[in-house]
N, C-alpha and C positions, 0 to 999 in steps of 0.2 A: 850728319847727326852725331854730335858728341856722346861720348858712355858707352857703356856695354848694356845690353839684354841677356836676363837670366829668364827663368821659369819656361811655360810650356807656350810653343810656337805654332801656329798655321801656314804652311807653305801653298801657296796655288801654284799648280803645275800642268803641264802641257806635257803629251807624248806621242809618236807615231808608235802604236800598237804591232804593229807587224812584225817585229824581231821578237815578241816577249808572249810568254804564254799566260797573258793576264797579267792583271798586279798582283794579285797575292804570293806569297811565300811558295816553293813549291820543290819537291826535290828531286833532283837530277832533271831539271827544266830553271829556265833562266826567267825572269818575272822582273817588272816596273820595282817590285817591293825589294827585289833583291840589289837590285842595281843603286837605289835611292839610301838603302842602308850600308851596302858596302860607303859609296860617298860619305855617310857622314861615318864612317867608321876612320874614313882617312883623315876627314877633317879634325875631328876630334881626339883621334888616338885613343880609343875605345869603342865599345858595343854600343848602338844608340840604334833600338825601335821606334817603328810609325806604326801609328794609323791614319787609314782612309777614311773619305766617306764613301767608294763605291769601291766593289772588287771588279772591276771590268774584266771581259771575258779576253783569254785569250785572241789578238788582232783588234780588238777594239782599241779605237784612239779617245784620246781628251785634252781637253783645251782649258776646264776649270775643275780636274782634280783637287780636293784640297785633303791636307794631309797634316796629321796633329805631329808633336814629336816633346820630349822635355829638352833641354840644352843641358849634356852633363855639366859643363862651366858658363860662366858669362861672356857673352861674344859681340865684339862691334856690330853692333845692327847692320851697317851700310855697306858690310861685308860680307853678311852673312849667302848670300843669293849668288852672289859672283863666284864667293867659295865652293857654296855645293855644286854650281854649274862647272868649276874646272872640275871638277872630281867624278862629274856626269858624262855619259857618251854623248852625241849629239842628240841623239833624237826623246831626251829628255831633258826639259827646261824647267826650272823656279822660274816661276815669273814674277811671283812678288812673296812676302811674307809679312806677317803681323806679330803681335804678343797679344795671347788671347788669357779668357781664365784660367785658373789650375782645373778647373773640373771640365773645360771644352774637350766633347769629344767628339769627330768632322761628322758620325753616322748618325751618331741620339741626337745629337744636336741642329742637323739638315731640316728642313721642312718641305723639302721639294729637290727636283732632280730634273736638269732640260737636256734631253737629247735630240740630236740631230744626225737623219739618216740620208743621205745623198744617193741619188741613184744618175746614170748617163745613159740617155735613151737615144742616141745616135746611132745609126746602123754600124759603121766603125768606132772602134773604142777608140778611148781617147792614150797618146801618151804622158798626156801630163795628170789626170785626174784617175786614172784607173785603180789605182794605189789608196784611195779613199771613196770609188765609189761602186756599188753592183752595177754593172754591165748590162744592161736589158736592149737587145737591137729591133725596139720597137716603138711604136706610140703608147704612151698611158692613158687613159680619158682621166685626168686629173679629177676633174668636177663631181665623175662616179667615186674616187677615190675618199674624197671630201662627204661626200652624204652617207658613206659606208662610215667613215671614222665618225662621223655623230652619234652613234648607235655607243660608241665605246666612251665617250666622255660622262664623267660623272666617279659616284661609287658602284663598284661593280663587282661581283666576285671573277676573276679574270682566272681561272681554275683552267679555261680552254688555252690559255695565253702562256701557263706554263711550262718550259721544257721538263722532261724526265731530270732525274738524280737532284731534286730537290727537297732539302726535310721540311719546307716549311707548311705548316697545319694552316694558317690562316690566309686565305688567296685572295682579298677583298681588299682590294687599294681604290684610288682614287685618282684618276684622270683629269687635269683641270684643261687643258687644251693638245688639240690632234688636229693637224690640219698638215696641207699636200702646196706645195707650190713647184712653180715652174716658171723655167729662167733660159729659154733656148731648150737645149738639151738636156738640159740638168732638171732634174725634182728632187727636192728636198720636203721630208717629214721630218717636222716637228712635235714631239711628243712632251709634255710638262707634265708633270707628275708628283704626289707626294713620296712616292716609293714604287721599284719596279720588281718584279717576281722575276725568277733567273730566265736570261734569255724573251722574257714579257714583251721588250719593246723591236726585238728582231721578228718574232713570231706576227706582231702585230704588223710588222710592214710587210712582212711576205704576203699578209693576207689581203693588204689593201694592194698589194701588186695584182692580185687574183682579179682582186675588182677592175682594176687600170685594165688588165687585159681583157676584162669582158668577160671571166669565165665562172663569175659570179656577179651579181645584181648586188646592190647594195646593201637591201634587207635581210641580205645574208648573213651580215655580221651579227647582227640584233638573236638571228638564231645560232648564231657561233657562241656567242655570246653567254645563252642561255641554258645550252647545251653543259656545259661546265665538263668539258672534253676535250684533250689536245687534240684526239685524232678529227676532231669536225675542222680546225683552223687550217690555215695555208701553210707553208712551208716556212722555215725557218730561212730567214735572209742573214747571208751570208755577215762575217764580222765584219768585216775590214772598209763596209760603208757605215759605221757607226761610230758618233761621237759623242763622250761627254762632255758638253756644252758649259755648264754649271753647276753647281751645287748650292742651293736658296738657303739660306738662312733669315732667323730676325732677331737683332737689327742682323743689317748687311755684314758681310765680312770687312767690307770697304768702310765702313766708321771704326772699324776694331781700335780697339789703341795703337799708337805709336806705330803705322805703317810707314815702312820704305820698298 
């Protein structure tokens, strides 16, 4: 693609989570946000801020991060991606970029958020999947897993769903789809959502693990639920099985203008 692109950019990006303590900025701790800004500090020869649409938690990985940024100059579109990737360690990728409006910004602008939680229920762990998923050396009853998360789809105030040290006043999001599959040894939860409360969507599979193992009935959620109480939910599931999947917008980010 001929010419350069100025104004403000959307990168989608990929990360293994596990070396970084989160994206966000943080001090005297190493972070996706610090890494992604030092690169374009190189590329550019000056200071150049992002933003996200998600602050994932420290160990959480993603696969459709999307991240705003201005370009101090105008830069070869068909370069851009390749550049920030030499400048990147490996275990964070641009996988694609666009030119969006001067007022896009990846958080206001979202409409939805798909994560993906992996669990390996083989009695020995695995050595190739372990690094991305909780470890459980048991059976889950899926199907109980599945009628419990029914109880959670919809608008809800998810207050139970909570972890501590967060300021936010208003706990009432919206769940468009929760559902539990199984693939051999592997279960994966999918959660779709318009927005998740800190730690929301870890809490929410610890508690559907509770159900898998039999140590709650299903309708329990329904009173977890209602209770608007952390300490009634299941345990927090660990980071390092969670993924950001996506980031929804409308339109798509994939008709934005002038993708490469």
């Amino acid at each position: 693609m001929a010419g350069r692109i100025e104004g403000r950019v959307a990168l989608v990006m990929e990360y293994d989570g596990a070396n970084y303590a989160g994206w966000q900025l943080q001090h005297n701790a190493d972070t996706v946000q610090a890494r992604v800004e030092k690169a374009l500090g190189h590329l550019f020869g000056c200071p150049v801020s992002v933003r996200a649409a998600s602050r994932t938690d420290s160990g959480v990985h993603a696969r459709g991060q999307v991240v705003a940024l201005d370009l101090p100059r105008p830069f070869p579109p068909e370069k851009l991606a390749p550049a920030l990737n030499w400048h990147l360690p490996a275990d964070i990728r641009v996988v694609r970029a666009c030119t969006v409006p001067r007022d896009f910004d990846p958080r206001t602008w979202a409409v939805g958020k798909i994560y993906r939680y992996c669990l390996f229920t083989r009695r020995a762990s695995s050595a190739f999947v372990s690094r991305y998923c909780w470890h459980l050396p048991g059976e889950l009853d899926v199907a109980a897993m599945n009628s419990g998360a029914r109880y959670l789809i919809g608008s809800h105030d998810f207050a139970s769903f909570q972890a501590a040290g967060s300021s936010v006043r208003d706990t009432r999001r919206t769940v468009r789809h929760l559902f539990c599959r199984r693939q051999g040894p592997l279960v994966t939860i999918t959660c779709v959502g318009d927005g998740f409360l800190y730690k929301m969507v870890r809490i929410i599979v610890g508690s559907l693990v509770e159900i898998g193992l039999g140590r709650h009935s299903p309708d329990w959620l329904g009173q977890v639920l209602a209770g608007r109480d952390r300490q009634l939910a299941g345990p927090t599931a660990p980071a390092h099985g969670l993924v950001l999947e996506r980031v929804l917008y409308r339109p798509s980010l994939s008709n934005c203008r002038r993708p490469w």
